[in-house]
C-alpha positions as CSV (number, residue, x, y, z in Angstrom):
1,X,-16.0,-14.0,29.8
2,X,-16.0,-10.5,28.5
3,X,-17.8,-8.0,30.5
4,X,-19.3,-5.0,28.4
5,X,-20.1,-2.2,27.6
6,X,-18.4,-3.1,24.0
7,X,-16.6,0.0,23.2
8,X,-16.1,0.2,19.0
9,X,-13.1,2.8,18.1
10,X,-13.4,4.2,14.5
11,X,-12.5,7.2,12.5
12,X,-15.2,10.1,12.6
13,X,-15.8,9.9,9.2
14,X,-19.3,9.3,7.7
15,X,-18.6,6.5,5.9
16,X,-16.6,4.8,9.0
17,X,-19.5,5.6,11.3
18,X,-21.3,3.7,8.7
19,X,-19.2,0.7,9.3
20,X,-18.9,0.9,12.9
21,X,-23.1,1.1,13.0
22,X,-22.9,-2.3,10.8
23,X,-21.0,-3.8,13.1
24,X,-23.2,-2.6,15.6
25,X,-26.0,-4.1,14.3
26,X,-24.8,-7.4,13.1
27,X,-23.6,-7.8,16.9
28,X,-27.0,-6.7,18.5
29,X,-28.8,-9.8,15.5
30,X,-25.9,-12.4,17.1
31,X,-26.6,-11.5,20.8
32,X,-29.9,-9.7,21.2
33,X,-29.0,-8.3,25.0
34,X,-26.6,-6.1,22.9
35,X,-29.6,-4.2,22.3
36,X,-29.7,-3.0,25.8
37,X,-28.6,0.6,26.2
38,X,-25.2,1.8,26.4
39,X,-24.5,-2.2,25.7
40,X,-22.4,-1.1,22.7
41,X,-20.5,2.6,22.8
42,X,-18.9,3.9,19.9
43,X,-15.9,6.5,20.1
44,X,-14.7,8.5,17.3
45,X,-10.6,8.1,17.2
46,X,-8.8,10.9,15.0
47,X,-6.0,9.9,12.9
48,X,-3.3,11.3,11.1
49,X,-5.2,10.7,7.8
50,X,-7.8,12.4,9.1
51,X,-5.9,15.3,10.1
52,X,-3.8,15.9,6.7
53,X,-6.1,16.9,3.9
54,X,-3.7,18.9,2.1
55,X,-1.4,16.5,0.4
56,X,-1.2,13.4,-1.2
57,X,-1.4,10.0,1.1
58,X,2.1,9.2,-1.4
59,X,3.5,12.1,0.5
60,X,2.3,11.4,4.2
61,X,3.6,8.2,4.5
62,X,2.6,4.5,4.9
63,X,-0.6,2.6,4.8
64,X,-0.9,3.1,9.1
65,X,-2.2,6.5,8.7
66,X,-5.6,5.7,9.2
67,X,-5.1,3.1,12.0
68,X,-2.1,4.4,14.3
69,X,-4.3,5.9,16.4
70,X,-7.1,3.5,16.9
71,X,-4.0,0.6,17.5
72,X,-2.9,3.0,20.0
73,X,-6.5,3.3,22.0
74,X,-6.6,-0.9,21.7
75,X,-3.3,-1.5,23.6
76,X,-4.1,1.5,26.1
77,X,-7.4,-0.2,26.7
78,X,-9.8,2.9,25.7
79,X,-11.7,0.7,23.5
80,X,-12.3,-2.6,22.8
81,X,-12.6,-3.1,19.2
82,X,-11.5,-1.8,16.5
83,X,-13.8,-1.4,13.1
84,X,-11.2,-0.6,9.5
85,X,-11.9,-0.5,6.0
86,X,-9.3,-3.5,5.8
87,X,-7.6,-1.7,2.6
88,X,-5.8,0.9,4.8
89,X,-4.6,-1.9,7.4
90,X,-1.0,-2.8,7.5
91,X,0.1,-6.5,6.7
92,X,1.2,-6.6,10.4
93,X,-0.6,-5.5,13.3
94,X,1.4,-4.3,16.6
95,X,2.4,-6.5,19.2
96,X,-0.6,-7.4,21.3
97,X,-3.2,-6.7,18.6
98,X,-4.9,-8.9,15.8
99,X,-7.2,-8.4,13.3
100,X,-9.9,-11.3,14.4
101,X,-12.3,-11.4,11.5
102,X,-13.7,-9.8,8.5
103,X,-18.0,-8.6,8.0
104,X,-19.3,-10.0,4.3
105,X,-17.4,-8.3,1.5
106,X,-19.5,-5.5,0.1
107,X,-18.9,-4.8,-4.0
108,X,-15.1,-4.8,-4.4
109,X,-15.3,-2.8,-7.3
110,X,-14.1,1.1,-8.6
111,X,-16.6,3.4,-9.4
112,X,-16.4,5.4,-12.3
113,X,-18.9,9.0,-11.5
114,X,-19.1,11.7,-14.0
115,X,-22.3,14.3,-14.6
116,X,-21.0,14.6,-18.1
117,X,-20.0,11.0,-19.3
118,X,-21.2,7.8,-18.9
119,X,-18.3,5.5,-19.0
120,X,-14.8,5.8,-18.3
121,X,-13.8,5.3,-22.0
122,X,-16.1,8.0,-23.0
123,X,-13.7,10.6,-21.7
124,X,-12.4,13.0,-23.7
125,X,-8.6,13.8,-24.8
126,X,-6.9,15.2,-22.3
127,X,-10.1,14.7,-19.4
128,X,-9.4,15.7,-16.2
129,X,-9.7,12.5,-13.9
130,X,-9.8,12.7,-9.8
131,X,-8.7,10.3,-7.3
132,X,-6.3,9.8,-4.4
133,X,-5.5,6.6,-5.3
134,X,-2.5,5.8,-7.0
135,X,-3.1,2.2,-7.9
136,X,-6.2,4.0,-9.9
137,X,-4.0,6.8,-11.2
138,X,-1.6,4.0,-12.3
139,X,-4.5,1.7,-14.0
140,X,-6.3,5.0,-15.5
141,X,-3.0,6.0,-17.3
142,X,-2.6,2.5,-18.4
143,X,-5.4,2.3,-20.6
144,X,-5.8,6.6,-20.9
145,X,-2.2,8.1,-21.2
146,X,-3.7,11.4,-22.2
147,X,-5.8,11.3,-19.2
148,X,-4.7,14.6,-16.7
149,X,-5.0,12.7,-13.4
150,X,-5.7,15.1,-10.5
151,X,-5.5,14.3,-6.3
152,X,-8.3,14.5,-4.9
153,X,-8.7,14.2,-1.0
154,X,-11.6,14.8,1.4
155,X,-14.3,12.8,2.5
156,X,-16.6,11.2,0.3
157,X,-19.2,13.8,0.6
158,X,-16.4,16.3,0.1
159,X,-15.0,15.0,-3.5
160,X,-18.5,14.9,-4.1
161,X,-19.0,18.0,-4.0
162,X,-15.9,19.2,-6.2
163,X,-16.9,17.3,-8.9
164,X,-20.2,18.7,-9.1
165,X,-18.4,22.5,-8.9
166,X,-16.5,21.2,-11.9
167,X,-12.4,20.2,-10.4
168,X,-12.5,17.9,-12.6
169,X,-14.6,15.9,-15.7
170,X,-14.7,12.2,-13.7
171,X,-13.7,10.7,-10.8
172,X,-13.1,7.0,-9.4
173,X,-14.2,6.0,-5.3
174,X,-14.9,2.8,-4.2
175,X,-18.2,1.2,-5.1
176,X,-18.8,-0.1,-1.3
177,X,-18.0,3.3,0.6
178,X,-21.1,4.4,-1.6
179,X,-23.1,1.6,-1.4
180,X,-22.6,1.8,2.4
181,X,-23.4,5.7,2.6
182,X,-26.7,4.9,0.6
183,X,-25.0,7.1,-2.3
184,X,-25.1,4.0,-4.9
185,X,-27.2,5.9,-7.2
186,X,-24.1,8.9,-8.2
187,X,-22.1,5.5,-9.6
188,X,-22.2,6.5,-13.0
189,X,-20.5,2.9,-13.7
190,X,-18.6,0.2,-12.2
191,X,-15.6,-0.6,-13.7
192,X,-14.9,-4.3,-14.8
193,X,-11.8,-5.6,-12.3
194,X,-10.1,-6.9,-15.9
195,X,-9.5,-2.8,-16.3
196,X,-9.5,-1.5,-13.2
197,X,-8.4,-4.7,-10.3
198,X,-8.9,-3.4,-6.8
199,X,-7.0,-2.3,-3.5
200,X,-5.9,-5.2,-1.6
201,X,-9.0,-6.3,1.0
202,X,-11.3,-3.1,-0.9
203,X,-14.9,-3.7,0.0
204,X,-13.8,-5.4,3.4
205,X,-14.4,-4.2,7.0
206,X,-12.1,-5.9,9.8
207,X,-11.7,-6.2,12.8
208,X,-9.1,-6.0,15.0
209,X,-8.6,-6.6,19.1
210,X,-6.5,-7.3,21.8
211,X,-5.2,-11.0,21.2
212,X,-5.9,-12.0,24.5
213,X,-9.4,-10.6,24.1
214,X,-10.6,-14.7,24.1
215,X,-14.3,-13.9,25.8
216,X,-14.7,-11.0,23.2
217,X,-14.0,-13.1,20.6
218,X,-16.8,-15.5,21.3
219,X,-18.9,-13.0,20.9
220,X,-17.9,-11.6,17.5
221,X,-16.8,-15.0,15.9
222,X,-21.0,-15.7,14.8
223,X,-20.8,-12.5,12.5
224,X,-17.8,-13.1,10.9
225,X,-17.6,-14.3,7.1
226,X,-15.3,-16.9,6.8
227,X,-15.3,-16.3,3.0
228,X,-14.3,-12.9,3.3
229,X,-12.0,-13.8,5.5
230,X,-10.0,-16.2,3.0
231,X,-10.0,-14.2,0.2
232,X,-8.8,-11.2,2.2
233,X,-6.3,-13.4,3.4
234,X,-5.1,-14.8,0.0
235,X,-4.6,-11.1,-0.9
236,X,-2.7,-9.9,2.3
237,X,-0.6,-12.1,1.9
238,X,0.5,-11.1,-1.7
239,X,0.6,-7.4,0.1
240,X,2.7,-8.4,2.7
241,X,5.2,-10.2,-0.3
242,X,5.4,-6.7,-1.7
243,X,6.0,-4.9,1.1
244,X,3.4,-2.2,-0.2
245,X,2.4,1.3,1.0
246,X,0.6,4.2,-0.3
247,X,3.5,4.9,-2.5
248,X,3.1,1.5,-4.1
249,X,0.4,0.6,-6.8
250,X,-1.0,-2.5,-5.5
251,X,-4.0,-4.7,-6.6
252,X,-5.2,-7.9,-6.0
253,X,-8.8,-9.4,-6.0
254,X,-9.5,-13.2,-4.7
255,X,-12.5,-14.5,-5.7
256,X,-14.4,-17.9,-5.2
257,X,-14.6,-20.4,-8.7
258,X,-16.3,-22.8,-6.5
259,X,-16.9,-24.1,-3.2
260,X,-13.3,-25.5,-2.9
261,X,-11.3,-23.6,-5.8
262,X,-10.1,-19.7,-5.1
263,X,-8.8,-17.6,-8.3
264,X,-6.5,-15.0,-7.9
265,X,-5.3,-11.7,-9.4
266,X,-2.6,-9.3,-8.5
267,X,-0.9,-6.7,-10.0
268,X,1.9,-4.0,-9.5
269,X,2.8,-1.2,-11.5
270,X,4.6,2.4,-11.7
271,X,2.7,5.5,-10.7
272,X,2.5,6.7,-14.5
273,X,0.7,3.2,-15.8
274,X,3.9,2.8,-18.1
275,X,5.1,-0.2,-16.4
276,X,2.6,-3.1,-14.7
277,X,2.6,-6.7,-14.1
278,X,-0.2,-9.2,-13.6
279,X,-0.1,-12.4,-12.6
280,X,-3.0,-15.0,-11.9
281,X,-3.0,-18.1,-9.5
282,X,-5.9,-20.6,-8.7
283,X,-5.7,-22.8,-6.2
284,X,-8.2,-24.9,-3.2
285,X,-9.0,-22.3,-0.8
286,X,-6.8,-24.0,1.8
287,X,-3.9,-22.6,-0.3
288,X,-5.1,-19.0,-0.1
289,X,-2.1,-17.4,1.8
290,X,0.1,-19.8,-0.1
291,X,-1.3,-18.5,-3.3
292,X,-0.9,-15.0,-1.9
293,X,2.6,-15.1,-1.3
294,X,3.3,-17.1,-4.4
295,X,1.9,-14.9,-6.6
296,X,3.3,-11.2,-4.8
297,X,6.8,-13.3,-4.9
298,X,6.4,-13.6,-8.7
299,X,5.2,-10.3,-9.2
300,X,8.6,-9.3,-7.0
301,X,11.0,-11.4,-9.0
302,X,9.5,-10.1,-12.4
303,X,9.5,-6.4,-12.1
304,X,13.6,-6.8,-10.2
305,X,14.8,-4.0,-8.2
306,X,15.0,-1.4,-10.7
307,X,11.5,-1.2,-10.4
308,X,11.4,-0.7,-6.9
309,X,13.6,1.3,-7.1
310,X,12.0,4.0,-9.7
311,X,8.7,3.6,-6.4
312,X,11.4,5.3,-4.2
């Protein structure tokens, strides 16, 4: 039996506070003595994604950045659980660690915001468009080559900000990070996944423990979503195919046809849009990690090594 206080490590920014106060409050509705003060702590964690602001994630380094550190608090035993937007986890988690469960999926989605035009295909020749993304630089120049595609980093209030003093004419976040900060009202549109498919797991929070946490995991296992959980799944597993980073435009979006069918999409492409592959798999949902490394293998085998090779 686990014996509290549940202590939640997460990033200090607002939008992972956000996440780790769902989480919060899905486990106080499961388990209502959770209520009880100083039941449930929450510590801020630093991470080296956090820290670097001034460059590019494609120039820091691999998709750990924003969960080193909080993996690092987990196996020293200064927290208990660990909240993550599940698109910046690694395929693999370190020895002694698993990711246990995912919260319902919020809006998958990519926002389009602009003050000046109201759809992403209303930009101008030669519109400045922001993002720190490069699987949405990579599907932006796809359809918009004359697009000038510009990093942006920051927190979301942050890039906010700069595109209201004018860096650039549009910009492209993640339709759940606003929904969750209550900022749904700046999407200017959400862009159809047939244009724009999202990050691996985007719109899902996880969570990850100490494997032998079993009493913990009672506790958390009523607020799971075992849909979620699949479809991430299915698309992790494409991921982990890959072998993707930052430096790798990735996307793949699992969704349900039916109670028993899952349909998949994932795609892969070059920095610069001028090169992408798609493929599409559906499947019963007992398949999904099947499906997922089917389809990343196919994606691997049809783009060859030269491709990988131009990723560096």
């Amino acid at each position: 039996m686990f014996r509290g206080p549940i202590r939640i490590g997460t990033r200090g920014s607002a939008l992972a506070r956000a996440q780790a106060a769902e989480l919060r409050k899905r486990l106080i509705a499961a388990d209502g003595a959770l209520a009880a003060p100083q039941a449930i702590e929450i510590r801020i964690i630093q991470t080296t994604g956090d820290r670097i602001l001034d460059r590019p994630l494609a120039e820091v380094g691999g998709k750990g950045l924003f969960t080193k550190e909080i993996e690092e608090a987990l196996l020293a035993d200064k927290i208990d659980l660990a909240v993550h937007s599940m698109k910046d986890v690694p395929t693999w988690c370190p020895d002694g660690l698993a990711i246990v469960g995912c919260l319902p999926r919020e809006d998958p989605r990519d926002a389009f915001l602009s003050s000046h035009y109201s759809t992403f295909e209303a930009l101008p020749q030669g519109a400045t468009l922001a993002t720190s993304s490069l699987r949405r630089q990579a599907q932006a120049l796809r359809l918009r080559p004359d697009l000038r595609v510009v990093p942006m980093r920051g927190n979301v209030g942050t890039r906010l900000r700069k595109l209201e003093e004018g860096e650039a004419d549009a910009m492209l976040l993640a339709v759940a990070g606003l929904k969750r900060l209550g900022l749904e009202d700046r999407v200017t549109d959400c862009l159809a996944t047939e244009a724009f498919l999202p990050a691996v797991a985007q719109g899902a929070i996880g969570i990850e423990c100490r494997a032998e946490d079993g009493g913990l995991r009672e506790i958390l296992d009523p607020i799971f979503d075992a849909g979620t959980g699949v479809c991430v799944a299915a698309e992790r597993a494409a991921l982990a195919v890959l072998d993707g980073s930052c430096q790798t435009p990735i996307a793949a979006l699992a969704e349900f046809q039916d109670e028993a069918t899952l349909f998949l999409r994932a795609m892969i492409a070059l920095p610069d849009g001028s090169c992408c592959f798609d493929v599409e798999r559906r499947g019963a949902i007992t398949d999904a990690e099947k499906m997922g490394r089917d389809a990343g293998q196919e994606l691997r085998d049809r783009a060859g090594p030269e491709f990988f090779a131009k990723l560096g």
